[in-house]
C-alpha angles and dihedrals in degrees: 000000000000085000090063090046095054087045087052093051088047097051091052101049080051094055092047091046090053097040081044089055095053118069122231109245124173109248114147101118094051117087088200096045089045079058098052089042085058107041092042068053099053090039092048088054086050099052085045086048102044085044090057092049095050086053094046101048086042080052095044089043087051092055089045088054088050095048085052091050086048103049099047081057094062092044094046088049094046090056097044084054090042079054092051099046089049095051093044081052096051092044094048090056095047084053089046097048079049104057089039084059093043092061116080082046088055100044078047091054101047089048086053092040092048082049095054091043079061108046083053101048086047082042088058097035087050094040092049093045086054093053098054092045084060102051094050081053091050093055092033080050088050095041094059092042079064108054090038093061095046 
């Protein structure tokens, strides 16, 4: 749009420069200078014309420059994404493969985990058992050192 505009403002400074080139004579009553008048006319429209239509075709190229510049940048865009989702694929399977191979060691773990759960909970039952065996030793101790003294 503003391309047409400035086609428009530029076809009409040429028209003004070439009416403002060619002097105005009075001719009128004259069948060859009639002649001359329409044919400077006629030349004068197909400079404007041909004007236009160079405007036009150097617009029309500029948008095609800018097409091409956009387009690169899509593809350019597109292949950096392409690059990105590879990548993320190529990083998900080497997790995968990982925690697939974590896994015995986990399922290991957790069994000697769930062992050692165990020898400490039997540690504190036994430890506390004790405790309280020695404490009914100590009073049947005292107990005895009592009689004994009486």
């Amino acid at each position: 749009m503003a391309s047409e505009e400035a086609a428009e403002e530029i076809a009409e400074e040429a028209s003004e420069e070439s009416s403002a080139n060619v002097p105005e004579l009075d001719l009128s009553h004259c069948g060859v200078k009639q002649r001359v008048r329409d044919i400077q006319a006629d030349i004068n429209a197909e400079v404007l014309s041909a004007r236009q239509e160079i405007i036009r075709l150097e617009l029309k190229k500029g948008t095609r420059v800018n097409e091409e510049v956009a387009k690169e940048e899509k593809q350019f865009k597109e292949g950096v994404t392409a690059a990105v989702k590879g990548t993320q694929r190529v990083i998900l399977k080497d997790l995968r493969r990982f925690e697939d191979s974590i896994q015995p060691v986990k399922r290991l773990q957790h069994a000697e985990n769930m062992r050692i759960l165990k020898q400490t909970t039997q540690i504190r039952q036994d430890t506390k058992a004790l405790r309280k065996m020695l404490r009914n030793l100590d009073k049947r101790l005292q107990k005895m050192e009592n009689e004994l003294e009486f």
